[in-house]
N, C-alpha and C positions, 0 to 999 in steps of 0.2 A: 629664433624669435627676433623682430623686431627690436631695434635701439628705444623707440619710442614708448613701446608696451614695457620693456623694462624702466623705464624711467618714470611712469605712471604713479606706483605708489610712493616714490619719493617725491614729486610734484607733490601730491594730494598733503603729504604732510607739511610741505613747505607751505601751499597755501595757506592750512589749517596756522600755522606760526604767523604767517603776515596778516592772517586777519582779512586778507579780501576784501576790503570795505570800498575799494575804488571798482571793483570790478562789477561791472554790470551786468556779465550773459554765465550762469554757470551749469551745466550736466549734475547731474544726484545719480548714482551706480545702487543696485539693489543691498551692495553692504553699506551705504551712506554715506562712501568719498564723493566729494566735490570738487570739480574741475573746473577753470574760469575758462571761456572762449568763446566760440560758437559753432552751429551747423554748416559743416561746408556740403556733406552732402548726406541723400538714404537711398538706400538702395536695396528693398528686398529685403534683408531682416538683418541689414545692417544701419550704424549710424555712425557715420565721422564724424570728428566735434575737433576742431582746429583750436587751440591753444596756445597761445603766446610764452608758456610754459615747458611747452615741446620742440623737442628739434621737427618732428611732423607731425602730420594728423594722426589720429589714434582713432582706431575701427572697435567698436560696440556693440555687440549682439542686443538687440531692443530690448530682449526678454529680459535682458539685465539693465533695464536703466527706466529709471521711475519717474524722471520729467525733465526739459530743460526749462530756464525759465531765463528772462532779457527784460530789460527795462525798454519801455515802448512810450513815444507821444500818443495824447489821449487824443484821439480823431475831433475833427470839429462837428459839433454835434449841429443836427438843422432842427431847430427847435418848431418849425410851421406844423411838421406830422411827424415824433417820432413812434414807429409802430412797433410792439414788440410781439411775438410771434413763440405761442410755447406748446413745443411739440410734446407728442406723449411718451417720449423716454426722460424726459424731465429739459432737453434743451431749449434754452432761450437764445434769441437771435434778436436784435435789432437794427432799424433800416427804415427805409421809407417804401410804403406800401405801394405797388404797381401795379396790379392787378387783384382779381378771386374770379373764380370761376366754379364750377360744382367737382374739377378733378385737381386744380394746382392754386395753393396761393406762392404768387410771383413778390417779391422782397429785393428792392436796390441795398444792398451792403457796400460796406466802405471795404470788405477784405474781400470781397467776391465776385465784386458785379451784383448781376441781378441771378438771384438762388429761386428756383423753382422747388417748392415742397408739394409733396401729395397730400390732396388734402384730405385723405384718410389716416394721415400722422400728425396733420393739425389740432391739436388739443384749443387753444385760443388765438384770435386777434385782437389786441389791445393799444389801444393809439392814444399815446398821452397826452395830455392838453397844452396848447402852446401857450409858454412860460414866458415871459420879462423877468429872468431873472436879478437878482440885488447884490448877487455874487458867483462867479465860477473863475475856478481856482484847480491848485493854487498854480499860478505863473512864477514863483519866484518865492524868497524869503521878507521881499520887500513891505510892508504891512504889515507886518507878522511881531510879534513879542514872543523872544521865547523868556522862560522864568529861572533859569539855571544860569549859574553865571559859566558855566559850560555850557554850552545849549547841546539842548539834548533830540532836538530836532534837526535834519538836512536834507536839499531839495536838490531833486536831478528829477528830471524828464518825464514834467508836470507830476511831482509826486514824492509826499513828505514820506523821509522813514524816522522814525527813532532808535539810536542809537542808547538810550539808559533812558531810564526815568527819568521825567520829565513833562513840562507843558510847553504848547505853541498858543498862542493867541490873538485875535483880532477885533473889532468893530467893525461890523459889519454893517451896521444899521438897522438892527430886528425890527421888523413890526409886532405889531400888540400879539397877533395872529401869522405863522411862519412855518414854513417847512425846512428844514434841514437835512438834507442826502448825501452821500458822500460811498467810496466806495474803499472800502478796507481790506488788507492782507495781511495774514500771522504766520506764524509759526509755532507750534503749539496751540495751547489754548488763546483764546481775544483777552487782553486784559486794558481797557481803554477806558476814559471818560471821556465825556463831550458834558460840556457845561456851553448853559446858553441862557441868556437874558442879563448874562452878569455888565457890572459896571466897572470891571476892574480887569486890565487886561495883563498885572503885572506878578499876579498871585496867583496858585495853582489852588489856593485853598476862597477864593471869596466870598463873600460874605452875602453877596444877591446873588439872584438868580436861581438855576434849578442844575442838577446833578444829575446825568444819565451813565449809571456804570455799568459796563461791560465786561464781566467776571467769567471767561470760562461759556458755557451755555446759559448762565442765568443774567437776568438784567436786573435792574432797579431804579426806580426812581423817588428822590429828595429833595427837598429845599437846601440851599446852599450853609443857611443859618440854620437848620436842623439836623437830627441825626434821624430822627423816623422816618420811616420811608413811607412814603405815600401809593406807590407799586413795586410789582416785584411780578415778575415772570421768567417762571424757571423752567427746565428742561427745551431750551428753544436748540435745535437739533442744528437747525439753519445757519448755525453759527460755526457750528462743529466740522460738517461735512465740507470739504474740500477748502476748508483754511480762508474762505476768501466770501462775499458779500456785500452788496449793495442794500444800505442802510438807511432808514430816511424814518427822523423824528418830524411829527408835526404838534405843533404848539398853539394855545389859545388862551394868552390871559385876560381873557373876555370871560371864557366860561370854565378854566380851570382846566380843561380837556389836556393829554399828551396822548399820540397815536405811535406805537412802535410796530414799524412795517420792515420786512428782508425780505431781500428779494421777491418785491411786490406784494410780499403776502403781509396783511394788516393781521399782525399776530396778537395785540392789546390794547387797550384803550385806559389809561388811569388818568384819577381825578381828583384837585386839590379843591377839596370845598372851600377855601379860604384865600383863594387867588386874589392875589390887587394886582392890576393892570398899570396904574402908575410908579409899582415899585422896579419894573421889568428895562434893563440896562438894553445895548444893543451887542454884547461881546459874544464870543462864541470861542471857547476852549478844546482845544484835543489834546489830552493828557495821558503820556504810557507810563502803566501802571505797574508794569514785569518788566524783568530784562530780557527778555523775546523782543526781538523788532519787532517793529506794527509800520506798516505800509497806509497811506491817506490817499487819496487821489480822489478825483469826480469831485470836487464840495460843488453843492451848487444850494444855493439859498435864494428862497422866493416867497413870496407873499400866500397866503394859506384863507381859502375863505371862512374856514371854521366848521365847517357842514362834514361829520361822520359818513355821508352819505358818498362823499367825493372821494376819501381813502381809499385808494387800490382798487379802485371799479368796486366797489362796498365790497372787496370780498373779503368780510373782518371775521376774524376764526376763534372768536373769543369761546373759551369753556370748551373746546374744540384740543382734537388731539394733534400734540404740534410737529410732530415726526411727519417730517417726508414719508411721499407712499410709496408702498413698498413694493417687491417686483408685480406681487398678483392682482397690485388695488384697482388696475386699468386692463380689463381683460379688452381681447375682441369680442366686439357686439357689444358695447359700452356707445350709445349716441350722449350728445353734444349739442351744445346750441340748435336745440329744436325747439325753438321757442315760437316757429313759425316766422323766422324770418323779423321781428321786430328787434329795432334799433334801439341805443337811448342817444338822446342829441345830450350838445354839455351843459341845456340849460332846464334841462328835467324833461321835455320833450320825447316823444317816442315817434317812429315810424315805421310800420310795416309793410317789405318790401323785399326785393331781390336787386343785389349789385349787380349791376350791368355791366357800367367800365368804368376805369378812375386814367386820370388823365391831367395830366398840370393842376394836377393839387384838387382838383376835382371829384365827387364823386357821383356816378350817375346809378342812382334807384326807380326801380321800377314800382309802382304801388299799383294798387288794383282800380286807381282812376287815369293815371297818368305818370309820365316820366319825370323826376324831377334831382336837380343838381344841388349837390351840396356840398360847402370846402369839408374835406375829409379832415381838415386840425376840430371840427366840428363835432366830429362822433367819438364818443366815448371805446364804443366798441365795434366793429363788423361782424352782423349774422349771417355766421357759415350755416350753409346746408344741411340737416342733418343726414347723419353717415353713420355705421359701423366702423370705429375706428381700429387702428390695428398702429401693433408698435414693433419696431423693427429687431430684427433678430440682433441678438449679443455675440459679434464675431470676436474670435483668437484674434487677436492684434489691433484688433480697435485703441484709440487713443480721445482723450481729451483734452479739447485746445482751451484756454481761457481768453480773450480779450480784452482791451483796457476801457470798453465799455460796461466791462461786468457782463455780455452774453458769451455764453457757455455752449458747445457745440461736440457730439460725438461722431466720429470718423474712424473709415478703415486707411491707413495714409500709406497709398501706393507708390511712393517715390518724393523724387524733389527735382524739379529745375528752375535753375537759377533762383530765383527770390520767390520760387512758390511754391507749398505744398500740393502735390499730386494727389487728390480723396478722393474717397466714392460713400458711400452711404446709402441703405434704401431710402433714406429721408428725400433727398435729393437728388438722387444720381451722380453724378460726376461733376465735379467741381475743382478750379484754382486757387488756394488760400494762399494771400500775400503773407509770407511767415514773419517778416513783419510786424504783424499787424499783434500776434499772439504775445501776453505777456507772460503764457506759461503754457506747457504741452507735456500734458501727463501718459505715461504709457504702462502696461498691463493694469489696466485700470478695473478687473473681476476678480473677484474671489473665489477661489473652488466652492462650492456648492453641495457638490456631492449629488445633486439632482440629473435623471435624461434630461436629453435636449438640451437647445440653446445654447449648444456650446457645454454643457454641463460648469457655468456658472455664474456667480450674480456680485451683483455692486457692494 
């Protein structure tokens, strides 16, 4: 046997003594030792994971190793058209939209090039609105208050962790009307606040402003100077399932409104009949609440026009069941944007028509009188064709990758060279992911089932 594979479970304990807290890239094995280092390389249903710990590399059976994960910069995001694209195994992808056609939509990615998907595994295209942001963060600890004369907040590579209880805090300059988005990682259950509109950036507990707490799967929301809660939304699933989420409160002390959205989806709406607009500060709190780290990254804060109508392309799931669907809720022969081809523009506008080509930010629509161009940061949404859609088979060794945009992407990962994963997917085809670019890469990601077909098993 290897010097190296003997020396494994003594590593893992030594780590677990030092605490690891400088180490950025680490391996999780299927009994839950943890290794600091990284991938040198895979090979077929192996994984080397290089270690600073080790006299060498140490070889991995896949089947035994439940994710690596690395601290990654957050890519620079181009705010003119960012498109998001969410196919029907539940993966999201964002990019800048390069094409549609009636067989492929074409997608520039920062980790891929440009990814061709069938667009019979297109579930949506959704192009969010370009934003003048008021804040995107965090770069640094620089502006920041934390409340602990430990601080309980620290920053590495665009991205706050917490290390104990505790708060970080800013002025950011809120408007009356304001979105706030941000993208979070845990362990365990979410146990977070975000306070926002406060006037005090020095206290975890203030006395203005409004309280969004993050408990586990349930939320709520208060007034800073009250204990009653004004909302409460419980059994939110999207919190739970894979540890990780893009978050985004939007606010109105115009009309009392808060909108709580995950990962795009507008999951509530609550309402303070008693809002003053003039009492509303400009700070904004992220506050851990467990001693589980909690990961921060993505803030980005921006002006909000107030309008229910703009949340998440309206697709608000209120009194609605908030569980992810489940394997059977998207058979084949389920169509899709058959709405006959009508668009909405971002200023309530519709137009019905077939995408032609898109081209330097361009978009060119066919209507039934004539051709006509329009900047694509313009359209809310792209109508695809209607199709029978079809979702791609659940293969033995499939993996999931995370990225530090918050999309999420499934793969069968046939190798590695040099700085890139080797995949294939029926989504796509064949593809090079900059590994890079992943801030986490989960593997046997099914559960026996017990069911024919498919692999005989499910998520």
């Amino acid at each position: 046997m290897k010097l190296s594979r003997l020396l494994v479970p003594i590593v893992f304990s030594l780590c677990r003594v030092l605490g690891e807290d400088s180490l950025d890239s680490k391996i999780q094995l299927s009994n839950h030792d943890e290794l600091s280092g990284s991938v040198e390389s895979i090979d077929g249903e192996w994984l080397v994971w290089r270690s600073p710990m080790l006299e060498k590399p140490a070889a991995f059976l896949m089947k035994n190793v439940i994710e690596f994960r690395q601290a990654v910069e957050l890519p620079q995001f181009d705010d003119r058209a960012n498109t998001l694209v969410r196919l029907t195994n539940g993966d999201l992808i964002r990019g800048q939209l390069a094409s549609v056609s009636a067989d492929c939509i074409a997608l520039d990615t920062g980790f891929a090039g440009r990814m061709n998907f069938k667009r019979i595994m297109v579930e949506s295209v959704t192009i969010n609105e370009s934003t003048n942001f008021l804040f995107k963060g965090p770069s640094g600890l620089d502006g920041w208050r934390q409340s602990c004369e430990s601080p309980a907040w620290t920053y590495k590579h665009s991205m706050f962790s917490s290390k104990a209880p505790g708060g970080i805090a800013r002025d950011v300059s809120l408007p009356d009307e304001c979105s706030i988005a941000f993208d979070a990682a845990w362990n365990g259950g979410l146990r977070l606040k975000l306070i926002l509109f406060s006037t005090d950036t020095g206290s975890d507990q203030p006395t203005s402003g409004y309280e969004v707490t993050f408990q586990q799967r349930s939320v709520y929301l208060r007034r800073c100077n009250e204990q009653k809660f004004l909302g409460h939304t419980p059994n939110v699933t999207l919190l739970e399932d894979g540890e990780k989420a893009h978050i985004e409160i939007r606010a109105s002390l115009k009309s009392g409104k808060f909108c709580l959205l995950v990962d795009g989806n507008a999951l509530d709406v609550w309402t303070d009949p008693n809002v003053v607009a003039e009492s509303g500060g400009g700070v904004i709190h992220f506050i851990s609440t467990g001693a589980s780290p909690v990961q921060i990254s993505g803030i980005r804060v921006s002006k909000w026009d107030g309008e229910l109508d703009s949340v998440a392309g309206a697709q608000v799931m209120l009194d609605q069941d908030l569980s992810p669907r489940d394997d059977e809720s998207l058979k084949v022969g389920t169509t899709v944007n058959d709405a006959g081809g009508r668009m909405e523009l971002r200023n309530g506008d519709k137009i019905l028509g077939e995408v032609v080509s898109i081209e330097k930010g361009m978009v060119k629509i066919r209507t039934a009188f004539s051709e006509v161009a329009i900047p694509l940061e313009r359209l809310c949404a792209v109508a695809l064709n209607p199709v029978s859609l079809e979702r791609c088979k659940r293969l033995s060794g499939d993996v999931r990758g995370y990225l530090a945009d918050g999309s999420s992407l499934v793969f069968h990962l046939d190798g590695m060279e040099g700085g890139f994963l080797m995949v294939s997917s029926q989504n796509f085809g064949e593809a090079k992911l900059k590994i890079s670019s992943f801030a986490r890469v989960e593997f046997n990601i099914y559960k026996p089932s017990g069911k024919e077909g498919d692999g005989a098993e499910s998520r």
